[in-house]
C-alpha positions, 0 to 999 in steps of 0.5 A: 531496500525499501517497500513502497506503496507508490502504486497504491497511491495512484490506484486510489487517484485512479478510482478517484478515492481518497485514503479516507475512502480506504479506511471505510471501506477497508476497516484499517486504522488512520495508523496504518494509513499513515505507515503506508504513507511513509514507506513502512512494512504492513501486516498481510493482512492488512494489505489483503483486505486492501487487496480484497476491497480494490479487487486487486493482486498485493503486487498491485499496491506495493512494490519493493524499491532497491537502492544501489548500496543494496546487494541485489543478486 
């Protein structure tokens, strides 16, 4: 399984900003932008001061994607 920020993504294209736009206005590093882009995990309170600018709940901007070799139950 693998987090993913698919929906943040098309959150930002749907308020038309940009991930620079993001980082001003969230005060969060180019570094964590840039984990966010490829999937890796962030710290809580990263994702709700992200939450707190998009006005949004954390299940808003991330999802986890399983893979068939994950044990689901």
């Amino acid at each position: 399984m693998k987090i993913s920020y698919k929906k943040l993504w098309k959150m930002l294209i749907d308020k038309n900003m940009t991930r620079r736009d993001l980082r001003h206005m969230t005060g969060i590093s180019t570094t964590s932008i840039a984990k966010m882009g490829k999937g890796e995990n962030m710290q809580t309170d990263v994702l709700l001061r992200i939450c707190k600018v998009l006005k949004c709940d954390v299940t808003e901007i991330m999802e986890i994607e399983y893979s068939e070799s994950d044990n689901r139950q």
